[in-house]
C-alpha positions in Angstrom: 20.2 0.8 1.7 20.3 4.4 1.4 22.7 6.7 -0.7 24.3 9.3 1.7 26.1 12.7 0.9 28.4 13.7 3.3 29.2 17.0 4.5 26.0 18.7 4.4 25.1 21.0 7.5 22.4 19.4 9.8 19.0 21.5 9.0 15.9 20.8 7.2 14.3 21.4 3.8 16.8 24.0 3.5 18.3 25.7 0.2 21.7 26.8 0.1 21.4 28.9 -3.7 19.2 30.8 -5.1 16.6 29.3 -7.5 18.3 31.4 -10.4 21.0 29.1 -10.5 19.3 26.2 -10.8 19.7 25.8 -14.7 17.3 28.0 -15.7 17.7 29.4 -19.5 19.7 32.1 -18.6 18.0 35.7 -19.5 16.3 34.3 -22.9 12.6 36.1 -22.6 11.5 35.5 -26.1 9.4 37.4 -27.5 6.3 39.2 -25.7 3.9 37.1 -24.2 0.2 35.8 -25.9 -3.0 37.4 -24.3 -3.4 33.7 -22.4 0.4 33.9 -21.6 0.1 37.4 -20.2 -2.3 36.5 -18.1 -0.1 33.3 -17.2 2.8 35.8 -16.2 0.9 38.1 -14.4 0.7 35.4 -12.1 4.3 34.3 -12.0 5.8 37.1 -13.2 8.0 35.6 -15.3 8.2 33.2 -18.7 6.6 30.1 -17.8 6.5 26.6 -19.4 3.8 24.0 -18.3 3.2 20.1 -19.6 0.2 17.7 -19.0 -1.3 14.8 -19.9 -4.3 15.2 -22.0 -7.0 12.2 -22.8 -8.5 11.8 -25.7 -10.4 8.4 -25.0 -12.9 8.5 -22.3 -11.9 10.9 -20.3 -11.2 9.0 -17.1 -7.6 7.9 -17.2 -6.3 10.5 -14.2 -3.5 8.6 -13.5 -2.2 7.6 -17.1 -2.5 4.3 -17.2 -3.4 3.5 -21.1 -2.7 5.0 -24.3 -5.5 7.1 -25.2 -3.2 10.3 -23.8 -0.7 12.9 -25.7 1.3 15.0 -24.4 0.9 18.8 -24.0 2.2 22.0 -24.1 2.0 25.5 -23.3 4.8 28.2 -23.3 3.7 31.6 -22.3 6.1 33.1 -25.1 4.6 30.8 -27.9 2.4 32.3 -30.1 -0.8 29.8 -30.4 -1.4 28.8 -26.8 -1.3 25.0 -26.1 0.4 22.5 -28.6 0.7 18.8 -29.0 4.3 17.7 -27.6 3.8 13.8 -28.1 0.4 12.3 -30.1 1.9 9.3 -30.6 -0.5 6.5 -28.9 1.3 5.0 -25.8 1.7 5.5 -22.2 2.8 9.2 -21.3 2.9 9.1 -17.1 4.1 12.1 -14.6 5.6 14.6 -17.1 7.9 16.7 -15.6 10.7 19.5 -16.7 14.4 19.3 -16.4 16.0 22.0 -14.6 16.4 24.3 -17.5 12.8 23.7 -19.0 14.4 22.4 -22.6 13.3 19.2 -22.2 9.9 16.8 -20.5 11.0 13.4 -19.2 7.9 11.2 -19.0 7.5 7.5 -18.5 5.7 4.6 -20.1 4.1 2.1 -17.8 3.5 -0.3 -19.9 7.2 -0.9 -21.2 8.4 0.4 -18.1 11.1 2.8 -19.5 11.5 6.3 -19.4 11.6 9.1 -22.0 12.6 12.5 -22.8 11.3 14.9 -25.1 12.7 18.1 -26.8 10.5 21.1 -25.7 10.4 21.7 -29.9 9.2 17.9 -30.3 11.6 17.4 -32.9 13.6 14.4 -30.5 13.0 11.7 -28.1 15.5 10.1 -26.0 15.7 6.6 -24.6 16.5 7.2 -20.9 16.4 3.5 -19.7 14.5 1.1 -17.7 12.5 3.1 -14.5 9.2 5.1 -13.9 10.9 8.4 -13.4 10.3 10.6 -10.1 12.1 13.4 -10.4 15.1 15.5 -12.1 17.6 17.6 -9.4 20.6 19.6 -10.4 23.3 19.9 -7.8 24.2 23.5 -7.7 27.7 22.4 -6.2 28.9 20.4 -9.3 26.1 21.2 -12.0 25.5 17.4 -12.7 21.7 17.1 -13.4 20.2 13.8 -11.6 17.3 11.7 -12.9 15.4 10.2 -9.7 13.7 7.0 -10.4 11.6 3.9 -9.0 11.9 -0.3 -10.3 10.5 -2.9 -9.4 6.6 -2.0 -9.2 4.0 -3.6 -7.0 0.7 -4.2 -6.1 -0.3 -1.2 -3.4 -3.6 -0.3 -4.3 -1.8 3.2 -5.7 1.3 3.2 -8.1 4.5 1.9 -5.6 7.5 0.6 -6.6 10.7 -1.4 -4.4 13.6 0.6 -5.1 14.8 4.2 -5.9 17.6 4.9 -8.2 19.7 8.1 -9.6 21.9 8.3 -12.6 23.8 11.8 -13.9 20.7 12.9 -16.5 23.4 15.5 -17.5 27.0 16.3 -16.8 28.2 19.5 -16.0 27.7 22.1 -19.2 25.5 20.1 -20.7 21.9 21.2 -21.8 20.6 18.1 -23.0 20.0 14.6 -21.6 21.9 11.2 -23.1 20.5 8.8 -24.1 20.7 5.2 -22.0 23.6 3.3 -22.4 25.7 0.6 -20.7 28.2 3.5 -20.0 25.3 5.2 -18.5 23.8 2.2 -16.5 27.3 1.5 -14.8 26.9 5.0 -12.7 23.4 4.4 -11.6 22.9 4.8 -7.7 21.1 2.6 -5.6 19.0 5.8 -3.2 16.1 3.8 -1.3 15.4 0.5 -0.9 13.9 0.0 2.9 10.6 0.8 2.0 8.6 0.7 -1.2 7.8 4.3 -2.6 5.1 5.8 -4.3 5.0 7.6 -7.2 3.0 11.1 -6.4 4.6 13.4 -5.7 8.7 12.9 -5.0 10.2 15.9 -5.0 13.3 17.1 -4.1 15.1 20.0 -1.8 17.4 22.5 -3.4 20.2 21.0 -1.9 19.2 17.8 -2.4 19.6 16.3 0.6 15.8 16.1 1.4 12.8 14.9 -0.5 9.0 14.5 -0.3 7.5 11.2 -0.6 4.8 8.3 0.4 6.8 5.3 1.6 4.6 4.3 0.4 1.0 5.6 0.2 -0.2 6.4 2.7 2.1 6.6 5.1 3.9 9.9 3.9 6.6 12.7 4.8 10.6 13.9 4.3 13.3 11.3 3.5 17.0 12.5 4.5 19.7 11.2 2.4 22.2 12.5 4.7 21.1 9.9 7.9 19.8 7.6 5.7 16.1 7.6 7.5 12.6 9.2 6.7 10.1 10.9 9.1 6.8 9.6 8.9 4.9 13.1 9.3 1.1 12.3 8.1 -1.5 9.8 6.3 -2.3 10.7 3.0 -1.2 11.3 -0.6 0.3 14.1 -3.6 2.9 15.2 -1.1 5.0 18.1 -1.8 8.2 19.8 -1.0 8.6 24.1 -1.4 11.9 24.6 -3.6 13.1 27.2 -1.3 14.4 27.7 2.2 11.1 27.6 4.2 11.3 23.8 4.9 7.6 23.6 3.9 6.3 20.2 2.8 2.5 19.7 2.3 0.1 16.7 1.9 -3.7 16.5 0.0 -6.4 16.0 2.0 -8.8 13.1 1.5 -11.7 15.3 0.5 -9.4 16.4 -2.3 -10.2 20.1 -1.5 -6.8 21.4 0.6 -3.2 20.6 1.6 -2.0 20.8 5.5 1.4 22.2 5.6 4.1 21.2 7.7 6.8 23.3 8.7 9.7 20.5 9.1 11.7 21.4 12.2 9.0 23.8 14.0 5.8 21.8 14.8 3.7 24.3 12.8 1.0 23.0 10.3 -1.7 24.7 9.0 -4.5 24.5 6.0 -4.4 25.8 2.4 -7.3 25.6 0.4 -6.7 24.5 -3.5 -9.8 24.3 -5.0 -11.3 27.8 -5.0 -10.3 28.6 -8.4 -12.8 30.1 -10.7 -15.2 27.4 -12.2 -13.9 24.3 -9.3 -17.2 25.8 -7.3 -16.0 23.7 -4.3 -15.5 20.4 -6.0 -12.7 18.2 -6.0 -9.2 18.9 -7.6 -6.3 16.6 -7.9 -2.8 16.2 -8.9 -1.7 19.2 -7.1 2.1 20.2 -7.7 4.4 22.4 -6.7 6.6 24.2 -9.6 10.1 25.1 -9.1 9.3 28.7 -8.3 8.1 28.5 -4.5 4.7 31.0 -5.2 3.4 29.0 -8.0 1.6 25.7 -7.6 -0.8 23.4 -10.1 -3.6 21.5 -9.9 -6.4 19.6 -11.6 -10.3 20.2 -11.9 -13.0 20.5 -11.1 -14.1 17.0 -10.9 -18.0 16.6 -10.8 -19.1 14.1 -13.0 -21.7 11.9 -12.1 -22.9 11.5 -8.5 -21.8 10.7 -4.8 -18.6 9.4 -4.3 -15.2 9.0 -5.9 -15.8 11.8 -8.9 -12.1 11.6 -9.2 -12.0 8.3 -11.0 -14.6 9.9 -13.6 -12.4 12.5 -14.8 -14.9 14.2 -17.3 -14.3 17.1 -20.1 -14.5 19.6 -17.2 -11.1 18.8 -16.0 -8.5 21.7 -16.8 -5.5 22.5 -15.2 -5.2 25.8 -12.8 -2.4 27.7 -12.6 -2.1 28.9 -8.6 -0.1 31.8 -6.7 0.5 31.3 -2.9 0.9 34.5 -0.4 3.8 35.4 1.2 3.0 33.9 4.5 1.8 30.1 2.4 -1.3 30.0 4.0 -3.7 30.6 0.8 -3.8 30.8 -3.0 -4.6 34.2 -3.6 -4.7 34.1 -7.2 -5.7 31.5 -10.3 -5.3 31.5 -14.1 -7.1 28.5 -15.8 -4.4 27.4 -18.4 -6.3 24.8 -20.5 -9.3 25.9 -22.3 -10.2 22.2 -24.5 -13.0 19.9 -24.7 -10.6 17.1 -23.3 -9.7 16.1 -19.8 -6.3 17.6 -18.7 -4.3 15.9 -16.4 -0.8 15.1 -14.7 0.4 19.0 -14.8 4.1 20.1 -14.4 5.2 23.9 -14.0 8.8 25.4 -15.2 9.4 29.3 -14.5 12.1 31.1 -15.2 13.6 31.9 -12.3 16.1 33.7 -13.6 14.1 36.8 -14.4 11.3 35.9 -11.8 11.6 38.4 -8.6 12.9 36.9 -5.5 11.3 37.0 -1.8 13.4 39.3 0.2 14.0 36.1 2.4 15.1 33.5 0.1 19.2 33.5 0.6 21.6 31.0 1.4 21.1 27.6 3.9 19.8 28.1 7.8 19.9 26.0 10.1 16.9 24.5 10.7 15.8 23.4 14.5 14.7 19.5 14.6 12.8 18.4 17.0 13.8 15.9 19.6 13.7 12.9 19.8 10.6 11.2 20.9 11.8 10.4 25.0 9.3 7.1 25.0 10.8 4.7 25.2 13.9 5.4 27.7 15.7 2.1 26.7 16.4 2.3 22.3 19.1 -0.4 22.8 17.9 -3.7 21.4 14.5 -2.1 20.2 13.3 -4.5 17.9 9.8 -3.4 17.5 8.0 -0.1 18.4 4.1 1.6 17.5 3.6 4.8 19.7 0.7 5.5 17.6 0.2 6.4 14.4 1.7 10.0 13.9 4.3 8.8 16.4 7.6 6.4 17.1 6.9 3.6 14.5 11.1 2.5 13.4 14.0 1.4 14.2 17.1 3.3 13.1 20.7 1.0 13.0 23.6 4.1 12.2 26.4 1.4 11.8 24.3 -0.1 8.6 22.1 3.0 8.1 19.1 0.0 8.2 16.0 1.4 8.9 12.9 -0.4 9.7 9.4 0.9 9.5 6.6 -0.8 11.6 3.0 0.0 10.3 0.3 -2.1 11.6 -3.1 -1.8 9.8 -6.7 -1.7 10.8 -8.4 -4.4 9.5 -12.6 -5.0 10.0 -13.9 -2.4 11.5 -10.8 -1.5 14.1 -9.4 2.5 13.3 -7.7 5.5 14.5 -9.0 6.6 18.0 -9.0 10.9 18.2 -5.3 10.4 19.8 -3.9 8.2 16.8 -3.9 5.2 18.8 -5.6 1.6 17.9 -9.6 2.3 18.4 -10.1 -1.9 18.8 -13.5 -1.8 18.2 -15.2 -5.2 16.2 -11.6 -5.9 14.2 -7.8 -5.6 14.9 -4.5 -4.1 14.1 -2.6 -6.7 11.9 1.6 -6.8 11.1 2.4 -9.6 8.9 6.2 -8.3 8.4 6.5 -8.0 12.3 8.3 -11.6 12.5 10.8 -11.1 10.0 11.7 -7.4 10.7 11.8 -8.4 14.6 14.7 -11.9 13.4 16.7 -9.5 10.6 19.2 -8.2 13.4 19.4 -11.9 14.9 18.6 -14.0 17.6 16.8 -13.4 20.4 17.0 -15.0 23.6 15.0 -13.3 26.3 12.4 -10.3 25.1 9.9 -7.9 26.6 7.0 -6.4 25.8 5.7 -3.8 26.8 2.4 -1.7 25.3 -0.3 0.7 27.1 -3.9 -0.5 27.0 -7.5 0.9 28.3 -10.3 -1.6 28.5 -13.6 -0.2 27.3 -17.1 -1.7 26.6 -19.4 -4.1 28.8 -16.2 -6.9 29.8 -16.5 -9.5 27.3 -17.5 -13.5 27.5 -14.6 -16.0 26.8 -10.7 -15.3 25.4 -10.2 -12.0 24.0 -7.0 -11.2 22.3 -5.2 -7.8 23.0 -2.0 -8.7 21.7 -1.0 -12.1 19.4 2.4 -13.6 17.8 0.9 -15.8 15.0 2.2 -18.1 12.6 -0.2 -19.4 10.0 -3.1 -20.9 12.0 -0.9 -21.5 15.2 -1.1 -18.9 18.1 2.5 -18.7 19.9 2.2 -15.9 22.3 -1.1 -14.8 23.0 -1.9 -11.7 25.7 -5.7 -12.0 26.5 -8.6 -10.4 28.8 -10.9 -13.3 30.4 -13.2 -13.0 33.0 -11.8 -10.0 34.1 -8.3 -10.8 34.2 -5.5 -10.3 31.7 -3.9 -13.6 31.0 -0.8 -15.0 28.9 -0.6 -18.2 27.4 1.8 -20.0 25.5 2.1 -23.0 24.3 0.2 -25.4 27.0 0.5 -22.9 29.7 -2.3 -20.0 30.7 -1.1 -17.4 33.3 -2.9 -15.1 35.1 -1.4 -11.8 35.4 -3.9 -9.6 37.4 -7.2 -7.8 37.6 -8.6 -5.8 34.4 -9.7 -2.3 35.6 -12.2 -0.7 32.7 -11.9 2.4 30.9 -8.5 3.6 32.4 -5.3 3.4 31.2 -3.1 0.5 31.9 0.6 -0.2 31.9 1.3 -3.9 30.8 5.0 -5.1 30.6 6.2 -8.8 29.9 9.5 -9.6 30.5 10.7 -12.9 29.5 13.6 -14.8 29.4 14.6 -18.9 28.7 13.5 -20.0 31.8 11.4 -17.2 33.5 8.5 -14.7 33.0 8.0 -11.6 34.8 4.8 -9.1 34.4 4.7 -5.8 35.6 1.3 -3.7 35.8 1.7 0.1 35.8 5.3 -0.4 36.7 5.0 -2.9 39.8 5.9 -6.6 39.3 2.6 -8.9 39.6 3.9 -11.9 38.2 7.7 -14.0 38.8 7.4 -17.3 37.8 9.1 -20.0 35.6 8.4 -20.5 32.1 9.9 -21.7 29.5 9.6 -19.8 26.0 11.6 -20.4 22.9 9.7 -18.0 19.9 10.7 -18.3 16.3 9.7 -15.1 15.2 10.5 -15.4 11.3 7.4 -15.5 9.4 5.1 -14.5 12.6 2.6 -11.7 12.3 1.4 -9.2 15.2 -1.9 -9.1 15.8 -3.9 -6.2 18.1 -7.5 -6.7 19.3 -8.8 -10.5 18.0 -7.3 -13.2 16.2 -6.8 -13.1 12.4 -10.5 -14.5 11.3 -11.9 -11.3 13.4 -12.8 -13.4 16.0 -11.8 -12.5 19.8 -12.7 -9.5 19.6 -11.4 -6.8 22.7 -12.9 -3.6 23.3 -10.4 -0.8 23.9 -7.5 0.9 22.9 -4.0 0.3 22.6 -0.5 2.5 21.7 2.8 2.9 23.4 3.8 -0.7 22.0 7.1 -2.2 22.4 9.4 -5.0 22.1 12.8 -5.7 23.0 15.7 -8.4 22.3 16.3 -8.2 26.1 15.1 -7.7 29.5 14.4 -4.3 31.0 15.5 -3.3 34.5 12.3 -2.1 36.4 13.8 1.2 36.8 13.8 1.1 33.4 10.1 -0.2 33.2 8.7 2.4 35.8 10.2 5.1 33.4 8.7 4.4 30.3 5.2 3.7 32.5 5.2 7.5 33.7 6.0 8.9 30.0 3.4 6.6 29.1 0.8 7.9 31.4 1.8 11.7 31.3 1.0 11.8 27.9 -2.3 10.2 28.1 -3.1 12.3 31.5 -1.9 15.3 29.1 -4.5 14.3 26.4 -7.6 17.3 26.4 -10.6 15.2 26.5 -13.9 16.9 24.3 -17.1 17.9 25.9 -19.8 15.3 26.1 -22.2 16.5 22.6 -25.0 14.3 22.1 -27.7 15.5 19.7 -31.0 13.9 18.6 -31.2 15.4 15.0 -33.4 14.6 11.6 -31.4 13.8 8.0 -32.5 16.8 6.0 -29.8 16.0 2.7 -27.2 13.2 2.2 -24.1 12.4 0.6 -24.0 9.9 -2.0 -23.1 6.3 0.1 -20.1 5.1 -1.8 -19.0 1.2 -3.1 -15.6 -0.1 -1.6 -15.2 -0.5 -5.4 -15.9 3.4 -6.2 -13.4 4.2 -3.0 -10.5 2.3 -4.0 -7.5 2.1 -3.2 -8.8 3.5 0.2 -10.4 1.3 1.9 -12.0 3.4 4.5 -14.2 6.5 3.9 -16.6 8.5 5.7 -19.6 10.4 4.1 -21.1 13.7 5.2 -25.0 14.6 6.1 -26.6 17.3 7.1 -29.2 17.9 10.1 -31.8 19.7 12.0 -31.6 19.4 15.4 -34.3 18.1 17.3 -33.1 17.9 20.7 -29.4 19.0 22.7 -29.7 16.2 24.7 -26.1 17.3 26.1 -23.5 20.0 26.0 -23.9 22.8 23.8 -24.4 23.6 19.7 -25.0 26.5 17.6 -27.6 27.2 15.4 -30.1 24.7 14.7 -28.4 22.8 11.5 -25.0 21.2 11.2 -22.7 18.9 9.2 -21.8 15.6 10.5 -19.6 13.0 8.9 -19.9 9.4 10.3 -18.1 5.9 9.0 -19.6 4.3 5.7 -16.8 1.8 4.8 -14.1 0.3 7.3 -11.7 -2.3 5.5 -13.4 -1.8 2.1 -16.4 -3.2 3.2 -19.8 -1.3 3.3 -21.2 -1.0 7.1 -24.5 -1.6 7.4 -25.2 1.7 9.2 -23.8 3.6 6.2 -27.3 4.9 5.1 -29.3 7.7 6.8 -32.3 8.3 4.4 -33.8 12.1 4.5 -36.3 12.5 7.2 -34.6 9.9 9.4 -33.7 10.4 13.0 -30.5 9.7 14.7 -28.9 10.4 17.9 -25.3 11.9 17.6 -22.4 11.7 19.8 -20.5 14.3 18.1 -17.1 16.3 18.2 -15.8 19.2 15.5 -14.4 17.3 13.0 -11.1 19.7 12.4 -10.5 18.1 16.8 -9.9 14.7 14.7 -7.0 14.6 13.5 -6.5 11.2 12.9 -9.4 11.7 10.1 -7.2 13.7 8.0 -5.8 11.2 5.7 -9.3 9.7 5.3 -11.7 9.3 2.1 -14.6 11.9 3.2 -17.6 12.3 0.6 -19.8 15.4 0.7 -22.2 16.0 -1.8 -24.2 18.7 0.7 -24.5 22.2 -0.5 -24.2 23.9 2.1 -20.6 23.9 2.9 -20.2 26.7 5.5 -22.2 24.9 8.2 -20.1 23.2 11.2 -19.0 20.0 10.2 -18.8 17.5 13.2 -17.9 14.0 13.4 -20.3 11.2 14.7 -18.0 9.1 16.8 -20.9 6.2 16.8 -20.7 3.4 14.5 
């Protein structure tokens, strides 16, 4: 289900007031700032409020899980600097301001309610059951919303089932109520297709969009008005600007930058956050975007210990930074450090004062906002039941009679991965859907189905059955679309059809069209197969599988996207279609110079433990080299960077490990070409930064 508001012009991260009337205190400046708080406005021009967690245990706790934590203060107009809000011990999670900065709502994980706090201290109220996500006031009415997530689950990080909203404050009010029955009968049911992850919702101006992981790591812009979300990226902390720029941003796994989208334009760009004085190029987290559109937050440095995963060490170094952004958003010109404390600071939230803050020239009521269009593979949507373009690409199905939206997100699972184009790299593992099945039955029964899905064979050709494409129920194999001896196959229960020749290393059109009583293949749009067959699938419970069988076994060499399925058959019109917009876009694909170097380890990166890396369970690490030998194409200079795979399905590959003084040859591409590495763990412990970083494309 999704909550929907209706009457809202069709645009995108768009604002329709100005931030000044978004409950701010009015013109209340207070009186003159403290030498840390000028220094504080300097940077937002403007009274400013922040909140973090703070531990006082052993330093470590970055996401705010126990109760060695209190809450903390810092008001620019304050003489004394930082003050304890909350010392009580407990659980004091994701701190954030309401819309007029009076108040911190905070939540406890371990009695899974929600809190507010008086900016004075001097009350707490009770605001119900919920981890809470976010506070948004609706300009239109003045009713202030409390966002919030139930149900939590395992996801590696924190995710809960559902989304809810309740009126934090009515109109005219300054300060929250407490929980109450009266209060629990107008709670809203906002998200329940998906689970969601906690860091970072956030919410447009208008409300009608907001940032989020659905969940982690698949993240990017939910619209309440259509009821769907638009996957835009891998990753995690994603944020929303609160203006009119339609700018949403997510971290990077190094931890050291955000890539920005422009929703509605296609534009995306990088913006470093950790070159604040003192970081010295290590990793930050928790990075947040305040309510005033210049001014973002973050966390750092983090550089205890050695190699990998310094995050989860937190240490006494950890402060929070205080950010401004330039005009154009494309880099943080400008830092104050805003904790200055022998603990580790964590979990910031930023509240200016909008009010009196100056205004861009630009910032003004709601634009339109051009969306981009739809995605015109495939030509047939009707009776789509399942569809993976790849993994930046088509991966839902959208019902606008129910507003029912279903998400399809295969995962890599041994040592399969992204290839540079998003697609399945199958590679020595597979692609694995267990919800396929059930997701594919929810609309109802199926009586004849095709599949259709683009594949290109690579590798020596393999001995015996490999799998390219399974239906799987427990131990039992139901539909399974194979290479053998050269030949793709299809079998099904007792029955093994051929269905034509394998041609390696080029792309390959594959659609199966069955109904009760026949089966019909086509191969790059022309019919090879017509024959009868009789196939009756209970999909509930079923899993997909891509590239082997669920043990790892049966392993195929290639890769795979453009995958479809369908609760009917497709005319071969229809078929033909979808094969050319299939194979334009792979034709359109710029394919790198060949780059292969033979070059000596000359310093390493610490190899990280799946343990150290989770929840990711893939990372990369970063070594550099002198080159012995261009063997082909073309490099600069004669050292370089180059990260290459050190954990695939949080296990530890066995060619992780390049010791100093050990020789290697290189099949390398510029590592900002990948894209698809991104939303990856990448571990650098080098110190020279401003050498080319490639990527090692060999296992």
């Amino acid at each position: 289900m999704v909550m929907a508001w209706s009457g809202w012009s069709r645009l995108a991260f768009v604002l329709f007031i100005s931030l000044g009337a978004m409950g701010c205190v009015g013109e209340r400046l207070g009186p003159a700032p403290t030498t840390l708080g000028q220094e504080i406005e300097r940077l937002t021009e403007a009274p400013t409020r922040i909140v973090w967690v703070q531990d006082i245990g052993d330093q470590r706790d970055f996401l705010a899980h126990g109760t060695d934590l209190r809450l903390m203060g810092l008001d620019s107009r304050e003489e004394g600097g930082a003050r304890v809000l909350l010392d009580t011990p407990r659980s004091k999670a994701k701190p954030m301001f309401t819309a007029n900065g009076d108040w911190v709502v905070f939540s406890d994980r371990n009695e899974e309610r929600m809190y507010a706090i008086q900016w004075d201290g001097q009350r707490i109220l009770d605001l119900g059951p919920g981890f809470a996500m976010a506070t948004w006031r609706d300009a239109g009415t003045g009713t202030e919303w409390l966002y919030f997530a139930r149900e939590p689950r395992e996801h590696g990080m924190p995710t809960h089932n559902t989304l809810w909203r309740y009126p934090l404050m009515d109109p005219g009010e300054q300060d929250p109520r407490e929980y109450s029955t009266a209060l629990e009968a107008r709670e809203e049911l906002v998200w329940d297709q998906t689970p969601v992850s906690e860091d970072s919702f956030q919410i447009s101006a208008d409300g009608r969009f907001a940032s989020a992981a659905f969940p982690w790591p698949h993240v990017g812009v939910l619209d309440f008005e259509t009821g769907r979300w638009e996957r835009l990226a891998r990753g995690c902390w994603v944020a929303m600007s609160p203006d009119n720029e339609n700018l949403f941003w997510v971290f990077d796994s190094p931890h050291r930058n955000v890539s920005m989208f422009r929703h509605g334009s296609g534009e995306q760009w990088v913006v470093n956050v950790n070159n604040a004085p003192g970081v010295d190029d290590h990793e930050v987290y928790h990075p947040r975007w305040s309510n005033h559109p210049d001014i973002v937050t973050i966390t750092g440095p983090y550089r205890e210990g050695g190699g990998a995963r310094r995050i989860t060490r937190g240490g006494k170094a950890v402060k929070v930074h205080l950010g401004r952004l330039n005009e154009a958003r494309t880099e943080v010109t400008d830092w104050v450090v805003v904790t200055d404390d022998t603990y580790a600071d964590f979990y910031p939230d930023v509240w200016v004062q909008t009010s009196t803050a100056p205004r861009r020239a630009e910032t003004r009521e709601s634009r339109d906002a051009e969306v981009p269009a739809a995605t015109t593979w495939p030509v047939a949507a009707d009776e789509l039941r399942y569809v993976w373009e790849n993994a930046v690409g088509l991966s839902e199905t959208f019902d606008p009679e129910t507003r029912t939206q279903r998400l399809f997100q295969p995962e890599p699972q041994f040592r399969a991965r992204f290839d540079r184009h998003h697609g399945m790299l199958l590679d020595g593992g597979l692609f694995r859907d267990d919800n396929a099945g059930d997701l594919i039955a929810e609309p109802g029964p199926i009586d004849a189905f095709m599949v259709e899905l683009m594949v290109t064979p690579t590798g020596p050709q393999p001995d015996g059955e490999t799998w390219v494409f399974a239906v799987q129920r427990d131990a039992e194999a139901l539909l399974v679309l194979s290479e053998k001896a050269g030949e793709w196959r299809l079998r099904t229960g007792d029955r093994e059809i051929t269905l034509g020749r394998v041609t390696r290393n080029r792309p390959t059109h594959l659609a199966l069209s069955l109904s009760p009583e026949r089966l019909q293949v086509f191969v790059n749009g022309q019919q090879s197969v017509s024959e009868p067959l009789a196939v009756a699938l209970d999909w509930a419970g079923a899993a997909f599988l891509f590239g082997g069988d669920a043990a790892g076994g049966r392993d195929w060499s290639g890769t795979l996207d453009h995958f479809a399925m369908y609760a009917r058959n497709l005319q071969p019109a229809e078929i033909r279609s979808n094969v050319q917009l299939a194979r334009s876009i792979h034709e359109a694909r710029p394919e790198p110079e060949p780059l292969a170097v033979r070059a000596r380890v000359t310093e390493v990166s610490g190899i990280p433990t799946p343990e150290e890396m989770a929840p990711y369970r893939r990372a990369l690490v970063v070594n550099e080299y002198e080159v012995l030998e261009v063997m082909s194409g073309e490099l600069d200079g004669d050292r370089f960077l180059a990260a290459h795979w050190a954990i695939l399905d949080a296990t530890s590959l066995d060619t992780a490990e390049r010791p100093v003084g050990s020789e290697h040859v290189l099949m390398l591409e510029p590592f900002e070409q990948r894209a698809e590495l991104a939303g990856e763990r990448l571990v650098q412990d080098t110190e020279d930064f401003l050498l080319d970083l490639y990527f090692d494309t060999r296992l």
